[in-house]
N, C-alpha and C positions, 0 to 999 in steps of 0.2 A: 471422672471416668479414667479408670487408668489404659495409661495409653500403652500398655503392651498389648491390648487387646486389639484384636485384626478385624478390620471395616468390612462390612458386607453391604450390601442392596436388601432389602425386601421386595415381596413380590410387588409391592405399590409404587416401587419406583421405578422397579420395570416400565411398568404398565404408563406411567406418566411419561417415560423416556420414549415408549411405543407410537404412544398419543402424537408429542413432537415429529415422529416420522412422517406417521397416517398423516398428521394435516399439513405437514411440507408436499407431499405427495399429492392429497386430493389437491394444493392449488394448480403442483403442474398440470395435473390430469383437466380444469377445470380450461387453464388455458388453454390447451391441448385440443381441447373439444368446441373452444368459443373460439368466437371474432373470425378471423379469417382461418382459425385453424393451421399457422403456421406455416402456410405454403407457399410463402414467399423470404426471399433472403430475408429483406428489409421489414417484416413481421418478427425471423425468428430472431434476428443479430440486431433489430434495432428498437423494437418494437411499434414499429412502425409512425417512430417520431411523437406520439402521441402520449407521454407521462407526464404526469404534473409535477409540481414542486415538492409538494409533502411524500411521496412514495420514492421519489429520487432522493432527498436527503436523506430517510432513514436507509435506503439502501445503501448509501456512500457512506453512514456510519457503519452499516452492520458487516461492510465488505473491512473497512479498518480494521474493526473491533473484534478480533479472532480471536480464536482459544488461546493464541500465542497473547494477547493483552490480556486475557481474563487471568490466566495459571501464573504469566510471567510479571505482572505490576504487582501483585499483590505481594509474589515471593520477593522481588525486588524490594520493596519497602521492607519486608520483612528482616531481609538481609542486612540492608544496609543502609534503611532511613529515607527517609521522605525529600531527601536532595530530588530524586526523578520526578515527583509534581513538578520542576520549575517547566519542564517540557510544553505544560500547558499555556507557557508564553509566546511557543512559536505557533501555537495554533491559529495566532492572529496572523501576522503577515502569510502564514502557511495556506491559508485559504485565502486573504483577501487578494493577493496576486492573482492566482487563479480567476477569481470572477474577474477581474480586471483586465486582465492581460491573454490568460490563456484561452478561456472560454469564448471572450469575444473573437478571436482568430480562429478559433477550429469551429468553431458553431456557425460562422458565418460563411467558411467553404464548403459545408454540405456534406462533410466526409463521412465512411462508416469504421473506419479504422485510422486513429492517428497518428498511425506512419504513413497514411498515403501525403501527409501533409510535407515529409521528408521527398517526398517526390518533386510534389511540386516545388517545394522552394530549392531543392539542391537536384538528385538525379534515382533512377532505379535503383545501383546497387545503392545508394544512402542507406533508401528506403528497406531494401532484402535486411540491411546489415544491423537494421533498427531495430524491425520485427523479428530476426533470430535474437537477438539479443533480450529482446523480452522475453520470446517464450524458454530461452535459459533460466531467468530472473524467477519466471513466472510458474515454472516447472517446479525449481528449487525451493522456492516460498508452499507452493501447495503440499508439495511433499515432507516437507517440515512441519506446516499444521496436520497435517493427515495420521504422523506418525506420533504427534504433540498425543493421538487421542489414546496412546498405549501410556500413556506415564502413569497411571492409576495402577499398571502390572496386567498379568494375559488374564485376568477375570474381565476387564472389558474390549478385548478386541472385536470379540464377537460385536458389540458395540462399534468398532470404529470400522469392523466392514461393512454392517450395515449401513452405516452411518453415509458413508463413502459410494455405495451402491444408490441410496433411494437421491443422493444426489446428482450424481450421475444422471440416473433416470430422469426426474424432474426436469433437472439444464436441458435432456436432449427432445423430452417429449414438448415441455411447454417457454423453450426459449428467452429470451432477457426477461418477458413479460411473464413469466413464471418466477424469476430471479429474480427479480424489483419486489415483488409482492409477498415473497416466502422470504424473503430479508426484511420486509415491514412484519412480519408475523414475528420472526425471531429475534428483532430486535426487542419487542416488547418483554418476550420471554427472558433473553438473556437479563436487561435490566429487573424484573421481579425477582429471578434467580440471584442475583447478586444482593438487591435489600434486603430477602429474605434471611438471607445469611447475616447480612449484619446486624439486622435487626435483634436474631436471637441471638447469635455469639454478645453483642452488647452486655443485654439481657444477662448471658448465662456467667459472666466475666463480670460483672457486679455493677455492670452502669457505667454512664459515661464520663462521670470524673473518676472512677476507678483504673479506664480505660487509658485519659490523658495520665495520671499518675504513673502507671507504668510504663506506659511511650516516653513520659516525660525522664523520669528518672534511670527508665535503660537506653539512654541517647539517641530514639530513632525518630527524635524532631530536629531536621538538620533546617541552619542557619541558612543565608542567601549567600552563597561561596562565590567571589568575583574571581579568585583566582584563574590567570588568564595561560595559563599553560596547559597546549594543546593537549599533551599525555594521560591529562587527571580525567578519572572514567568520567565523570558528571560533578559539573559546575553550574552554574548559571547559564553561564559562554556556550558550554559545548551543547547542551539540551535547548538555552533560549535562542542562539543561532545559529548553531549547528542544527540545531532540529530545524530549522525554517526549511534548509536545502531538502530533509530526511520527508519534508512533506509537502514540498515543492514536487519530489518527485514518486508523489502517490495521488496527489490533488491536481497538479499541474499535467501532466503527460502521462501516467500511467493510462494503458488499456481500457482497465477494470472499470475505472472513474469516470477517463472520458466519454467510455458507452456510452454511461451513463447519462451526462451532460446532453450528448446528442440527442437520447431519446426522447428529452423534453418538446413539449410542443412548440415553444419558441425560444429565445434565447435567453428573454427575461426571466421564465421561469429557469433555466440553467440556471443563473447568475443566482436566484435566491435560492436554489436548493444546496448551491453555497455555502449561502451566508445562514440558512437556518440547521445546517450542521453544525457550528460554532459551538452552539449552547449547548447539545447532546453530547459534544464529544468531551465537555468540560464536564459535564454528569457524568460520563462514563469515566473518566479519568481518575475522577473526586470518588466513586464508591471503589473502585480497584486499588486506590490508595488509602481508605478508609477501613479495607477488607485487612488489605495486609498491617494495620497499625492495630484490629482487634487482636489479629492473628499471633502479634507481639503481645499484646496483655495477655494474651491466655497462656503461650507456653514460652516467652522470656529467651527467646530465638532456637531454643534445643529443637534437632533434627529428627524428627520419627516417620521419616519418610520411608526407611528403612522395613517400617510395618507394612508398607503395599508392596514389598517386593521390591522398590527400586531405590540405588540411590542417588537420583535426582533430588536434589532439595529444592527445586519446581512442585512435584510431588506432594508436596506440605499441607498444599492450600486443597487440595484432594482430601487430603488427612483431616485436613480443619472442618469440613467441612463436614465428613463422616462422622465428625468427634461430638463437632454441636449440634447437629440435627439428628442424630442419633437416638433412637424413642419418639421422631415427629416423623410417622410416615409422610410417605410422600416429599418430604422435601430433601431430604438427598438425592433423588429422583428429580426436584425441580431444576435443582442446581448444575449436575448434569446435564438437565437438558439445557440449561444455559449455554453451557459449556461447548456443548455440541453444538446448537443452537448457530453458534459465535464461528465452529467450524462449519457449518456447511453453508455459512452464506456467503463466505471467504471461499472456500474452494468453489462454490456453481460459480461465482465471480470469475476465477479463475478457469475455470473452462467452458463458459461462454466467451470470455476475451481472446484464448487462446484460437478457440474455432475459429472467433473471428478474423482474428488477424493472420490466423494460415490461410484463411478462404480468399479474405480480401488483396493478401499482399503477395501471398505467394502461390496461388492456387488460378485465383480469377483473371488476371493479367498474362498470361500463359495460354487461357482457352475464354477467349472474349465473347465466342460465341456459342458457350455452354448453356443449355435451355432453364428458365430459374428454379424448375421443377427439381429438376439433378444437383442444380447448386443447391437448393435447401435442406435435398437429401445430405448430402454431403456432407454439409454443415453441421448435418443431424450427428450422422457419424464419426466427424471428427471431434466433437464434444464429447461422445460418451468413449472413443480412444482415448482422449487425454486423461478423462476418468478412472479409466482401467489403468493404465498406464502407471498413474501417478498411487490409487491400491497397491499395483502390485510392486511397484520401486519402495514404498512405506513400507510391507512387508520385511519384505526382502534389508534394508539398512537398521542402522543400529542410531539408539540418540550418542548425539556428540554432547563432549563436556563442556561447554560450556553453556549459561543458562539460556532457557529458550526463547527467551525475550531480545536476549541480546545475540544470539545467531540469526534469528527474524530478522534483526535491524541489522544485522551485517551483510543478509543476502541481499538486502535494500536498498540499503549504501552503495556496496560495492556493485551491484549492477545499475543500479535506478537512478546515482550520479552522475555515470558517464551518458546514458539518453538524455534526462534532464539537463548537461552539458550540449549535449546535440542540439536540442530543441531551440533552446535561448541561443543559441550559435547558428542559428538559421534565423528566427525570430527579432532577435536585436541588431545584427551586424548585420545591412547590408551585402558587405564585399565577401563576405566570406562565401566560397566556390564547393563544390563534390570532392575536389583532390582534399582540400583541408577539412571539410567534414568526415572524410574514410579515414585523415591519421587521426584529428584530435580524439574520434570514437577509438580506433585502438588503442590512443597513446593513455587515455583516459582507464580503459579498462584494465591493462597491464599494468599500467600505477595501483589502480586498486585491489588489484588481485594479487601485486606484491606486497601488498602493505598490508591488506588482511590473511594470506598465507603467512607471510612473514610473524604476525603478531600471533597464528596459529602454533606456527612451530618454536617457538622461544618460549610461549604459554605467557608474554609479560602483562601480565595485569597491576591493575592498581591498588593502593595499600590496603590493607585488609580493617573491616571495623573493629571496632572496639572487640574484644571479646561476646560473646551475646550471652549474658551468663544473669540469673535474676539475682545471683548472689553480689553481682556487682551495686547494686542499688541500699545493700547496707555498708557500703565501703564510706569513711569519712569523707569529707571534702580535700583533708591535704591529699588520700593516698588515691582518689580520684583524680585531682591534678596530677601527680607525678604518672599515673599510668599517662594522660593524654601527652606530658611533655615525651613521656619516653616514645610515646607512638609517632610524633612530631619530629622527633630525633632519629629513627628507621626511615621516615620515610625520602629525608634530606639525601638518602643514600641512592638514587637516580640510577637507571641503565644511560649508556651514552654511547654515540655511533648510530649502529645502523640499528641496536636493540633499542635504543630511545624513537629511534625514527618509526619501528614497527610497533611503540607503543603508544602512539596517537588514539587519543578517543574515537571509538566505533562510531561515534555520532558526529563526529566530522568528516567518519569517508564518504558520504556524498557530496556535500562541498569543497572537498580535496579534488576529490575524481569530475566534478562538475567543470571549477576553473581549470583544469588541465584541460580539461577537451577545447575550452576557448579559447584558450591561451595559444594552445599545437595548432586548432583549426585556426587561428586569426594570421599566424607566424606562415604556416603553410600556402594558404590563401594568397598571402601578399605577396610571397618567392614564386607563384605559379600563375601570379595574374590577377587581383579581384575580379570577381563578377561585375559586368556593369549596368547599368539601370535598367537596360533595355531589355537586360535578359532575365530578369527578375520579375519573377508572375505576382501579378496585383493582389494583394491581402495578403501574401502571406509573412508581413514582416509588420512589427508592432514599431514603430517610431518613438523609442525609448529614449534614444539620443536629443531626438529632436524636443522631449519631451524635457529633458533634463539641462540641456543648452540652451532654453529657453532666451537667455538675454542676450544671446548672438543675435547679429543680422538677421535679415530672412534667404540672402546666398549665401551664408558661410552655413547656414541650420541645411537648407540643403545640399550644400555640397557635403555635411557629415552625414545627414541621413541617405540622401541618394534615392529615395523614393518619396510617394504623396502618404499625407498621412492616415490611418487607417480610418478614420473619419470619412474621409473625402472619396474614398474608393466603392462607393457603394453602386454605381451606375457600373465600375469594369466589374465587379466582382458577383454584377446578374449575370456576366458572357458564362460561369463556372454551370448559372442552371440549364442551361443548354449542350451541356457535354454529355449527358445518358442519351438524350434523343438522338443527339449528331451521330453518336456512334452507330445508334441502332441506325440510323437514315445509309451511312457508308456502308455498314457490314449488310445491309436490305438487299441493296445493288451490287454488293461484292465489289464496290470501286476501289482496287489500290490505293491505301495511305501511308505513308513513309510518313509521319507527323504523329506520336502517341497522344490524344487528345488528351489524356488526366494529365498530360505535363504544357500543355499549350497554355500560351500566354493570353490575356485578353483579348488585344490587336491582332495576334495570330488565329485565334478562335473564329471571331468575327470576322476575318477575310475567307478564311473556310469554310465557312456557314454560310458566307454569303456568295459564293464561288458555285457551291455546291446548288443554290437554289436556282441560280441564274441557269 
């Protein structure tokens, strides 16, 4: 096919991309209409604790696996070689912590939103300073996928407002339990949409030792690179543990996840809906990496993204995809709705969390004794705001230059490091206090907002690949060597100062911006006082130290932990289920309390409780 020729739709992939809508749609409508009907908070924001393992995992895939992974791995590889699979190394400790660590803590206080958990182990404003901070994060991420869905050129915005609209609607009429289940729908879709594609480009590219031959011989099967300097875009280092941090804080603390977690029926099933993401997100990785390595055998890295109107060379795999299924109705149309597919389960995600955590953290604590009637409503409408909102912000902005995989992963880092910092700074440290949780969160965030503005404005990127040229594949073997020495010889040539400093790999700003916030909060802590045992609420601290100093005493283990270990707190940590009733029992009577019960201690709980009965 020659590819000056411009990509169209036919009416059949319309019509396939329609279908995707109608049946995201009838499931909100379906929830909407069953079970309780949504008339309760904790129906619409939680789904009433009541999900199993399999609808939770693939939702916790389909909320990762955005437009921004589908358009941006494949271009990545295309670019610049298959060094970004090593990524799929940190997806092991990237979840296993999580079930381990995170999930038993937050699952086990009962929470609806995981900054109230900033409450109880540090103080209010912690908690305000946590949940603005996400909905920054969280804002910025949805508006970047939203806007991801114009890279095709204005033939499909029409597309990406509907797209944006029927999601909207869905998140606000049938709540998380419309959201779990229209992300079990599109995850399947998106995965077919992506086989499909590889299956034929395979095919139409001559088979798959034609396939290896030309990945092979235009270099974009990359080696295991140890190199251990922070600057280099993608190593081993920066993707196998710098990604750990990068999915630490999408798996471990994020909003969107933890719902999720929560809504399980009990905890066990959290834990495994886990662990049976592991294996989908390694399928999802391997075809997105697979996509962009046929992508390379067909056109030998040349850019004809230029033929949609844009030039994003993201764009390509849009191109790719028109080029090969091109004379197969319908499946241009499937692909798309992949693609979409991938955005709308990402952004309902994202504005079911946000409603949540404006309702819970900064809304409900303000009017305690709001009827749940009006909270639901609420609830309702702050989802479908966030909705519009984030439309009309995509609209309205333009895409930034650099690729959209890697601006995804930088609003990530740079915001999702410094919470992820928070959390584990509440969670593992004892002593650490509210004064040193408010710096190390800002000292964490202005680290990383100068390090990723900084590496914005200097543009310093890393060395560029080989040429992508198919003409390089009859080059001899001597004048093939001397290109790689001579590239090997550019690249010796380093920025240094504060330009080397602002060219730290994107995949280390959450582990950058993580240990700063420990580091500021543990320093701050210690000059203003640690916290001492008594004033630290039961569960909300994982005993890592204790776990890790094992071969100490049993006083020296306590004296560095400074609380019981999370094991052994299961009797204080029933005083947490009697905190919705107490409330309601005090605000019944109208009897003045000077004591916020979400932040009461075990022993303090229980003398109140018991005070009040007598």
């Amino acid at each position: 096919m020659d590819p000056s020729d411009q990509k169209h739709f036919t009416v059949v992939d319309y019509v396939i991309f329609a279908v995707l809508l109608a049946a995201s749609m009838a499931i909100g409508l379906y929830h909407a209409l069953s079970g309780g009907r949504q008339r309760t908070t904790q129906e619409f924001l939680m789904a009433d604790r009541s999900m199993s393992c399999l609808p939770v995992s693939l939702s916790l895939i389909a909320s990762f696996q955005s437009a921004v992974a589908i358009i941006g791995v494949p271009a990545e590889i295309y670019t610049h070689g298959t060094q970004y699979w090593f990524i799929g190394c940190a997806y092991v400790l990237g979840l296993l912590i999580p079930a381990h660590v995170f999930i038993p803590v937050l699952y086990r206080l009962r929470l609806s939103s995981a900054y109230q958990y900033l409450e109880l182990r540090f103080s209010k404003a912690v908690r305000i300073c946590g949940t603005l901070t996400f909905i920054f994060q969280t804002v910025g991420a949805a508006l970047h996928i939203i806007k991801e869905g114009c890279i095709t050129g204005f033939e499909l915005w029409g597309a990406v407002l509907a797209t944006g609209l029927v999601c909207t609607l869905y998140t606000t009429i049938g709540g998380l339990k419309a959201v779990i289940w229209t992300d079990v729908f599109q995850t399947l879709v998106m995965f077919a949409g992506q086989l499909a594609v590889i299956v034929v480009g395979v095919q139409q590219t001559g088979g798959v030792s034609e396939v290896w031959r030309k990945v092979w011989e235009g270099n974009r099967i990359s080696a295991l690179d140890l190199n251990p300097d922070p600057t280099e875009r993608h190593t081993f280092w920066t993707l196998g543990v710098g990604g750990v941090f990068l999915m630490l804080s999408l798996y471990g603390v994020n909003q969107a996840q933890v719902q999720r977690y929560l809504s399980s029926r009990t905890e066990k099933d959290a834990v495994r809906s886990c662990y049976m993401v592991f294996p989908s997100l390694q399928l999802a990785l391997a075809l997105s990496c697979v996509m962009g390595l046929v992508m390379f055998a067909r056109y030998c890295g040349e850019d004809y993204s230029d033929k949609l109107g844009t030039s994003s060379r993201d764009a390509m795999v849009i191109y790719f995809v028109m080029d090969m299924l091109q004379g197969l109705p319908g499946l241009p149309g499937l692909f798309v709705a992949c693609l979409f597919s991938a955005a709308l389960s990402t952004i309902s995600s994202a504005f079911n969390s946000l409603a949540t955590v404006t309702m819970e953290d900064l809304i409900k604590p303000h009017f305690p004794a709001m009827t749940e009637e009006r909270a639901t409503l609420l609830s309702k409408a702050l989802a479908m705001s966030y909705g519009l909102l984030c439309l009309a912000m995509a609209y309205l902005t333009h895409l930034m230059g650099d690729s959209v995989l890697q601006v995804a992963l930088k609003i990530f880092g740079m915001v999702g490091g410094p919470i992820l910092g928070l959390f584990c700074l509440g969670l593992f440290f004892p002593w650490a206090n509210s004064t040193g949780a408010l710096a190390g969160l800002g000292a964490g965030l202005a680290m990383s907002f100068w390090v990723g503005i900084g590496s914005i404005v200097t543009r310093s990127s890393g060395p560029r690949p080989p040429p992508p040229d198919c003409r390089a594949i009859l080059l001899s073997n001597n004048t093939t060597t001397a290109i790689q020495t001579a590239l090997r010889n550019v690249t010796l040539s380093r920025p240094s100062g504060l330009k080397r400093f602002y060219s730290l790999s994107y995949m280390w700003y959450s582990g950058f911006s993580c240990f700063t916030v420990i580091l500021i909060g543990l320093i701050i802590s210690f000059l203003t006082g640690p916290m001492k045992e008594e004033d630290v609420n039961p569960g909300t601290i994982y005993p890592l130290l204790g776990k890790l100093l094992c071969f100490l005493p049993e006083h020296l283990k306590k004296k560095f932990c400074c609380v019981t270990p999370l094991g052994q707190m299961v009797s204080k940590m029933m005083m947490f289920d009697y905190r919705d009733e107490l409330t309601h029992l005090l605000w019944s009577v109208k009897q003045p309390c000077d004591i916020k019960v979400s932040c009461l201690t075990g022993k303090r709980l229980n003398c109140l409780y018991t005070k009040h009965l007598d």
